[in-house]
MOPAC internal coordinates of N, CA, C and O (Angstrom, degrees):
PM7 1SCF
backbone

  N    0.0000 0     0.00 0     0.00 0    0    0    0
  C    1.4510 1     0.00 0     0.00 0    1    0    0
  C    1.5215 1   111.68 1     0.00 0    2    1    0
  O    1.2310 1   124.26 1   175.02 1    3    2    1
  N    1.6126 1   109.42 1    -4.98 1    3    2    1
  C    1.3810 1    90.89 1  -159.04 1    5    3    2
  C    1.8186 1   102.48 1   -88.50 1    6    5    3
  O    1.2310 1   120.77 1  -178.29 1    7    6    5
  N    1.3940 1   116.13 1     1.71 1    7    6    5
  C    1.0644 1   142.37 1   173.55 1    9    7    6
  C    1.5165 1   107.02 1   -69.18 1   10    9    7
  O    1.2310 1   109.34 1   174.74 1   11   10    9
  N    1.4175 1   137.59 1    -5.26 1   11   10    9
  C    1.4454 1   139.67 1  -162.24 1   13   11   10
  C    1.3059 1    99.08 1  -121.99 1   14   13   11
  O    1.2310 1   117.09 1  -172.43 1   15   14   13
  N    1.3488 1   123.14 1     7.57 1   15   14   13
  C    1.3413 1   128.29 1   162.78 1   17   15   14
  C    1.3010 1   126.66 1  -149.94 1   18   17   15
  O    1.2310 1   123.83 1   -36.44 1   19   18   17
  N    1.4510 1   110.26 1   143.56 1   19   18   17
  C    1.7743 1   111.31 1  -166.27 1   21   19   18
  C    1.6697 1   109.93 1   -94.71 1   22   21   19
  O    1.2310 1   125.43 1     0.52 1   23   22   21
  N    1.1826 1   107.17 1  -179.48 1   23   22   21
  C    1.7646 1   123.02 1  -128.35 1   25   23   22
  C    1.9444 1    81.60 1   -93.46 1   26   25   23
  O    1.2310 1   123.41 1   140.61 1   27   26   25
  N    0.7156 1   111.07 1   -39.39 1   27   26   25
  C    1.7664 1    96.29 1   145.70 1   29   27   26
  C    1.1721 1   147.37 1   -82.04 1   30   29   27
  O    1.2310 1   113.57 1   174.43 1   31   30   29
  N    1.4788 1   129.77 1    -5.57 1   31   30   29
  C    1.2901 1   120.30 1   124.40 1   33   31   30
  C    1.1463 1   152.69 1   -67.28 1   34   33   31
  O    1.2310 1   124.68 1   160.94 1   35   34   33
  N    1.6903 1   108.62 1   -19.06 1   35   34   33
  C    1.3005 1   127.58 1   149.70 1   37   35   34
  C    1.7432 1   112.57 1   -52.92 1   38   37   35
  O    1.2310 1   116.27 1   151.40 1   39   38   37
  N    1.0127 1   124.69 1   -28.60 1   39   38   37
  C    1.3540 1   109.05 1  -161.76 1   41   39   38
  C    1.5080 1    97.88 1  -101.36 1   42   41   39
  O    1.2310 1   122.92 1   174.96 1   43   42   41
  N    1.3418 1   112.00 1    -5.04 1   43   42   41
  C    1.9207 1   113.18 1  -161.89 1   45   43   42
  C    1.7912 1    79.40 1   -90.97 1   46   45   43
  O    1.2310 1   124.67 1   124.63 1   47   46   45
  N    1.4410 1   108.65 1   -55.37 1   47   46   45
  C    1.9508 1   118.54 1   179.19 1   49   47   46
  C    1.4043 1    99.11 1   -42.45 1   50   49   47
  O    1.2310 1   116.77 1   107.70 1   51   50   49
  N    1.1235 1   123.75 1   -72.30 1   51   50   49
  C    2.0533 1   129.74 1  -175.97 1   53   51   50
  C    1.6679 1    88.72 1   -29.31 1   54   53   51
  O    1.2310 1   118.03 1   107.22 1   55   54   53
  N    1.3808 1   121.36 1   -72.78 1   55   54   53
  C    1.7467 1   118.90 1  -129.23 1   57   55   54
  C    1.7468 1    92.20 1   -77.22 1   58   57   55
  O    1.2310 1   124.88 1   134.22 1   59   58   57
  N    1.6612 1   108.23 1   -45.78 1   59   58   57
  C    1.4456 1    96.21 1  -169.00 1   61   59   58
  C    1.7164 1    85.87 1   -80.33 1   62   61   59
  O    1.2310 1    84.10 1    29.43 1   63   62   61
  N    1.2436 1   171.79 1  -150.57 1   63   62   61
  C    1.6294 1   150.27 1   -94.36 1   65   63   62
  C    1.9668 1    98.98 1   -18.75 1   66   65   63
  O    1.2310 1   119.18 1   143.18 1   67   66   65
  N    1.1562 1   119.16 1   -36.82 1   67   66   65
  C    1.7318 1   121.03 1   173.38 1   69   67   66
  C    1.5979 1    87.93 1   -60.60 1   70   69   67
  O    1.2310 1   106.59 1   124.67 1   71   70   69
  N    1.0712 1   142.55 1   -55.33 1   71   70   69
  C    1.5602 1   103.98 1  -144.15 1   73   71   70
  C    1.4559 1    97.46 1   128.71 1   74   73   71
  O    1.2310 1   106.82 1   148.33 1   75   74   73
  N    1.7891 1   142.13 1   -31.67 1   75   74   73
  C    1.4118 1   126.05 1  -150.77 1   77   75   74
  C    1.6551 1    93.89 1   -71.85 1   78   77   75
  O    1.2310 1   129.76 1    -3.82 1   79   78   77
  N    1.0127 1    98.78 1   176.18 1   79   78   77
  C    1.5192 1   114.88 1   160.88 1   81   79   78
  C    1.6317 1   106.54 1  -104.36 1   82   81   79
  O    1.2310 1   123.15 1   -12.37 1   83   82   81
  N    1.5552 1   111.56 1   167.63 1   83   82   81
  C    1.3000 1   103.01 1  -170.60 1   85   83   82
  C    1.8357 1   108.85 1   -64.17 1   86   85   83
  O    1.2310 1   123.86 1   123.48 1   87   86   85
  N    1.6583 1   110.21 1   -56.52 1   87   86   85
  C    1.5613 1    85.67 1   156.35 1   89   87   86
  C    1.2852 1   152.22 1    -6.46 1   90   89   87
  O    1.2310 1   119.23 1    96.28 1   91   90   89
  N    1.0359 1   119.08 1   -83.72 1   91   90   89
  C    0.8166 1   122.01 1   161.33 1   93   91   90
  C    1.7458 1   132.66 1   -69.15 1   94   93   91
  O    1.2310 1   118.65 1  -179.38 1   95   94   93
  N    1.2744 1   120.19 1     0.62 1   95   94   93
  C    1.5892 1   122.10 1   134.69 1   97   95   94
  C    1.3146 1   118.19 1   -41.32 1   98   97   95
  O    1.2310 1   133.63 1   121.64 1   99   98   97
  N    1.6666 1    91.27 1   -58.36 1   99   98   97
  C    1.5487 1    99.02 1  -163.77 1  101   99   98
  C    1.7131 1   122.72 1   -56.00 1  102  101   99
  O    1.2310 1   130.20 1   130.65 1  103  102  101
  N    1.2915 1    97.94 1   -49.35 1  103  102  101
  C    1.5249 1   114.73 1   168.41 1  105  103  102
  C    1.4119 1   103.46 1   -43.24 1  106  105  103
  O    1.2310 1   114.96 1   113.41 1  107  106  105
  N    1.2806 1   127.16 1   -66.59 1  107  106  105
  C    1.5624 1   138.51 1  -175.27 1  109  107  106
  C    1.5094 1   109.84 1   -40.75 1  110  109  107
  O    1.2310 1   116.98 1   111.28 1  111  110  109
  N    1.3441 1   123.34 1   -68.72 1  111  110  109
  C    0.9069 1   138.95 1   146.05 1  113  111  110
  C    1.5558 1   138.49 1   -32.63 1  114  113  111
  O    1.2310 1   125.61 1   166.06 1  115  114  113
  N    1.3821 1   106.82 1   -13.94 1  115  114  113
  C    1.5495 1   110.82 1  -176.22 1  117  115  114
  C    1.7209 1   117.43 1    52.14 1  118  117  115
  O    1.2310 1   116.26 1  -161.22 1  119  118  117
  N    1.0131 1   124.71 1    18.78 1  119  118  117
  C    1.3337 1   151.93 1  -152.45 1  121  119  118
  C    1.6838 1    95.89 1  -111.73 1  122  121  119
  O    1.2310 1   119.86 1   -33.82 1  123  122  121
  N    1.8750 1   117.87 1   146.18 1  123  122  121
  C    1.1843 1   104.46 1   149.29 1  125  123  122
  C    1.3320 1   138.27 1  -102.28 1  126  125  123
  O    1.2310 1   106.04 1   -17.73 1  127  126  125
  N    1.4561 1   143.52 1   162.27 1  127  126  125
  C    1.5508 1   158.88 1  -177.53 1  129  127  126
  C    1.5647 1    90.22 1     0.83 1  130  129  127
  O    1.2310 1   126.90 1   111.03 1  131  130  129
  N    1.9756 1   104.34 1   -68.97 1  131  130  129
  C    0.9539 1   140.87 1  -171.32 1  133  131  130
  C    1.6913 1   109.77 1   -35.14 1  134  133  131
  O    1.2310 1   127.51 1    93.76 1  135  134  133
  N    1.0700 1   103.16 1   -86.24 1  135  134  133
  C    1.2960 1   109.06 1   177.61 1  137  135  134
  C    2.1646 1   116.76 1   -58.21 1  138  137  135
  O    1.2310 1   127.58 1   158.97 1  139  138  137
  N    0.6480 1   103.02 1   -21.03 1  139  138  137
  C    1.6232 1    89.88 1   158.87 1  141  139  138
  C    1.3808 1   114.74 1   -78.40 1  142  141  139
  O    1.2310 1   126.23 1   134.50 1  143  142  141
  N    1.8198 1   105.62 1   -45.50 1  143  142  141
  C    1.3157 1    91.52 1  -175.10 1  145  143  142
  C    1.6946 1   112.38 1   -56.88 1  146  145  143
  O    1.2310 1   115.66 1   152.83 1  147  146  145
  N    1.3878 1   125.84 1   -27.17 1  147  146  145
  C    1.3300 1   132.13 1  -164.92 1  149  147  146
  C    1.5870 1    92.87 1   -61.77 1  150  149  147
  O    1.2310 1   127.74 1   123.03 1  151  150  149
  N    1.5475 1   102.70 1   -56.97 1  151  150  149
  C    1.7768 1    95.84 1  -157.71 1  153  151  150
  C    1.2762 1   110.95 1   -76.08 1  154  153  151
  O    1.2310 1   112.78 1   170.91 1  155  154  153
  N    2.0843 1   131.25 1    -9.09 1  155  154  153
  C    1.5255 1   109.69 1   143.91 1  157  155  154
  C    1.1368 1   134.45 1   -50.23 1  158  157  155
  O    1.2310 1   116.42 1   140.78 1  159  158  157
  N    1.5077 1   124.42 1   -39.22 1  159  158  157
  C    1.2525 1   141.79 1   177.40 1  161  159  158
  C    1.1137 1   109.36 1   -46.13 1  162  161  159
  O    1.2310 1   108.63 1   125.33 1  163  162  161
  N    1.5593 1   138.88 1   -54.67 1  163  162  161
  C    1.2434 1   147.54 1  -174.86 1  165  163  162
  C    1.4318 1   102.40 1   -79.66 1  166  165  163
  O    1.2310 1   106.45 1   114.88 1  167  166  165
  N    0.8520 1   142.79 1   -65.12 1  167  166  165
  C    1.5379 1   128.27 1   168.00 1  169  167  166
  C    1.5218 1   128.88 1   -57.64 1  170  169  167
  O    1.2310 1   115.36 1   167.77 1  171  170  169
  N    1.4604 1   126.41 1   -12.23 1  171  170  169
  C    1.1833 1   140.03 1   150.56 1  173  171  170
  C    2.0987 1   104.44 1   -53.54 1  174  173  171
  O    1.2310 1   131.88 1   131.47 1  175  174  173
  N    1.2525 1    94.67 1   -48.53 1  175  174  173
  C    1.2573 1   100.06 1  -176.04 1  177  175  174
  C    1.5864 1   115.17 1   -85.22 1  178  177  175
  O    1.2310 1   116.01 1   148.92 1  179  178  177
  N    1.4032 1   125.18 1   -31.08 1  179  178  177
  C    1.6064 1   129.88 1   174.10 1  181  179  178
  C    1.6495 1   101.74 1   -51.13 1  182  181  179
  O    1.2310 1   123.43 1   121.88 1  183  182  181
  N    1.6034 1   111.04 1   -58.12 1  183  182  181
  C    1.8119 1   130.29 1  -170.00 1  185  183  182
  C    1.5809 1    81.96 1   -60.45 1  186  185  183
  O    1.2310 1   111.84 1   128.49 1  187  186  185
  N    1.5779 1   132.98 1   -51.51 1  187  186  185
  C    1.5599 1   117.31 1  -153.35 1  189  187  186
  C    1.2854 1   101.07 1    67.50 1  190  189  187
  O    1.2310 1   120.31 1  -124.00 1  191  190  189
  N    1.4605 1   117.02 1    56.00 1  191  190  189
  C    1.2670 1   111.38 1   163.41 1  193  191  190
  C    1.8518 1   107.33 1  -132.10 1  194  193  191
  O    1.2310 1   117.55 1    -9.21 1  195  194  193
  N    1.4698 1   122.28 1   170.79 1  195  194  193
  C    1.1587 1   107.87 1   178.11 1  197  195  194
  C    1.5722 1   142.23 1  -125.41 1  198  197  195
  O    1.2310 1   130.18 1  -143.75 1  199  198  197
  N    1.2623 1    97.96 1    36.25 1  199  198  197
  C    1.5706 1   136.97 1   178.90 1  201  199  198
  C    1.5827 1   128.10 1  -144.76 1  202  201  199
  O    1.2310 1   131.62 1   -28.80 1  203  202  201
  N    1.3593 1    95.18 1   151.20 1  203  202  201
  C    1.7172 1    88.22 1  -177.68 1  205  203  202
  C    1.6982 1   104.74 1   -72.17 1  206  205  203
  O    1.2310 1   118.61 1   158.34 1  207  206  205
  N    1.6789 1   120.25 1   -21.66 1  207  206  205
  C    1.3059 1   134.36 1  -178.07 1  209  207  206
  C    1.7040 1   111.33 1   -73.86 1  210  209  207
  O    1.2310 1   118.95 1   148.25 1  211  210  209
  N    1.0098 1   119.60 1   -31.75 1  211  210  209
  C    1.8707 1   130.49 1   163.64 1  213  211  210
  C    1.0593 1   107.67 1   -69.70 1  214  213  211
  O    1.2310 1   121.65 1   133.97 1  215  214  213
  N    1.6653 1   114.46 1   -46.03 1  215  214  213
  C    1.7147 1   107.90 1  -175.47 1  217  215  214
  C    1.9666 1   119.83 1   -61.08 1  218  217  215
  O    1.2310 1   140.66 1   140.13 1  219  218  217
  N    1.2448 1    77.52 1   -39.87 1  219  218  217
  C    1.9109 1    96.73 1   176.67 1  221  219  218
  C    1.1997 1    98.11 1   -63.30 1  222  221  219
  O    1.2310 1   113.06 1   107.18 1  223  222  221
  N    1.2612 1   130.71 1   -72.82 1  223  222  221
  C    1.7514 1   121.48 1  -179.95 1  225  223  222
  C    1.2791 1   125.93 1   -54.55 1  226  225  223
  O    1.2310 1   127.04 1   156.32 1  227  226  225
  N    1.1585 1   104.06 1   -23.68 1  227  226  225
  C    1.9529 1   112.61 1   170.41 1  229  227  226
  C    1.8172 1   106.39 1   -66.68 1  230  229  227
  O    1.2310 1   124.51 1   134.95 1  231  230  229
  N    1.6476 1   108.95 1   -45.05 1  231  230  229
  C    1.0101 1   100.01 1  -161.25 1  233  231  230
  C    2.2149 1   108.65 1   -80.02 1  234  233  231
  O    1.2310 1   137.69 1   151.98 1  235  234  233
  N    1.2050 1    83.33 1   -28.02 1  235  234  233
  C    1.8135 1    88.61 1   169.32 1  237  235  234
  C    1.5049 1   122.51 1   -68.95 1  238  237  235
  O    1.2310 1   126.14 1   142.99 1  239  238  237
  N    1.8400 1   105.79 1   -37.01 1  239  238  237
  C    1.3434 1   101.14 1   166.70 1  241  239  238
  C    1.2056 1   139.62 1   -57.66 1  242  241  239
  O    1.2310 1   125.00 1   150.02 1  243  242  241
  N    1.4155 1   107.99 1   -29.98 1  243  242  241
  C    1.8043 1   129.65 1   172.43 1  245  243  242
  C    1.3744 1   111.45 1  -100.91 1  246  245  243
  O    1.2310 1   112.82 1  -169.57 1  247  246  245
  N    1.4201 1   131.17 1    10.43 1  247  246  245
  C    0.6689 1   145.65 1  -177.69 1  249  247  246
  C    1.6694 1   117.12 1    14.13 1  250  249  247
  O    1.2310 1   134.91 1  -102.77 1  251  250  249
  N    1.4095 1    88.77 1    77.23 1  251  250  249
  C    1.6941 1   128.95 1  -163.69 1  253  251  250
  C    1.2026 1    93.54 1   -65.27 1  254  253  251
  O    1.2310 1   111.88 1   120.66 1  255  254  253
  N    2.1014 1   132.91 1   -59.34 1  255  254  253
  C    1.1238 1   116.81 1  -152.24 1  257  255  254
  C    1.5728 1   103.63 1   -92.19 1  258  257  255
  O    1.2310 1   116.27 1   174.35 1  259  258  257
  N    1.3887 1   124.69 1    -5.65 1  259  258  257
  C    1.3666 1   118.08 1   173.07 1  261  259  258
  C    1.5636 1   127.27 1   -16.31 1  262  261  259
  O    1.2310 1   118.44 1   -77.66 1  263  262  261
  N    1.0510 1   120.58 1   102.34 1  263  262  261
  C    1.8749 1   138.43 1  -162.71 1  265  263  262
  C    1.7046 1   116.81 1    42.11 1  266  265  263
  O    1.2310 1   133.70 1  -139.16 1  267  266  265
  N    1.6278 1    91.12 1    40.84 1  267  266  265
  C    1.1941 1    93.16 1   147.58 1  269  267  266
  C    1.3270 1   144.95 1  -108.27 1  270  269  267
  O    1.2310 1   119.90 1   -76.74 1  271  270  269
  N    1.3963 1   117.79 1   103.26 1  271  270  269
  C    1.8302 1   139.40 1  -177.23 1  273  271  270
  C    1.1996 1    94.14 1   -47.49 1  274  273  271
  O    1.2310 1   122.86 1   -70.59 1  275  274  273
  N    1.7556 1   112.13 1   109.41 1  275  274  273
  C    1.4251 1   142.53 1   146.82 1  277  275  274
  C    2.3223 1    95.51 1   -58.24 1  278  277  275
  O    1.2310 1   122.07 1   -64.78 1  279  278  277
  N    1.2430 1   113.65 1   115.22 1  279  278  277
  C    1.4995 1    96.15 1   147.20 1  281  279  278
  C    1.9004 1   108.31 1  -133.18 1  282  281  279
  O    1.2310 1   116.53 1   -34.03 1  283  282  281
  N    1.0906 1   124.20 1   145.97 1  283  282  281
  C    1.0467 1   120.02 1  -155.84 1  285  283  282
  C    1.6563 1    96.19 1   -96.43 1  286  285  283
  O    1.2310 1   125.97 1   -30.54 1  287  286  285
  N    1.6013 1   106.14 1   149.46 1  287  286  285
  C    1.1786 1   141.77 1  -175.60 1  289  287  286
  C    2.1571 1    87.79 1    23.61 1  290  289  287
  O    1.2310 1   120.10 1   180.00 1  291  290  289

């Protein structure tokens, strides 16, 4: 599955399973509000789940990010 999402949604999935808030994604990311909020949305919707709090437990339960290298910007 981890193939059903791109290497920036992977990294927006990595930071919030950390704990960031989208803010502070964004900052991390150099990215705006906007566009994180976009790329939860789409992975809210890839998982078919209906929270950013389901998505986080979806992604630990399947343990989606398993050796996946966060490198920043």
């Amino acid at each position: 599955m981890t193939n059903d999402l791109t290497k920036k949604q992977m990294d927006v999935l990595y930071l919030m399973c950390r704990g960031y808030y989208i803010r502070e994604i964004a900052e991390e990311l150099g990215v705006s509000i906007r566009t994180v909020e976009t790329r939860r949305k789409e992975i809210l919707d890839t998982f078919d789940v209906g929270t950013p709090r389901d998505m986080v437990a979806y992604a630990i339960r399947h343990r989606f990010l398993e050796g996946y290298e966060y490198k920043c910007k």
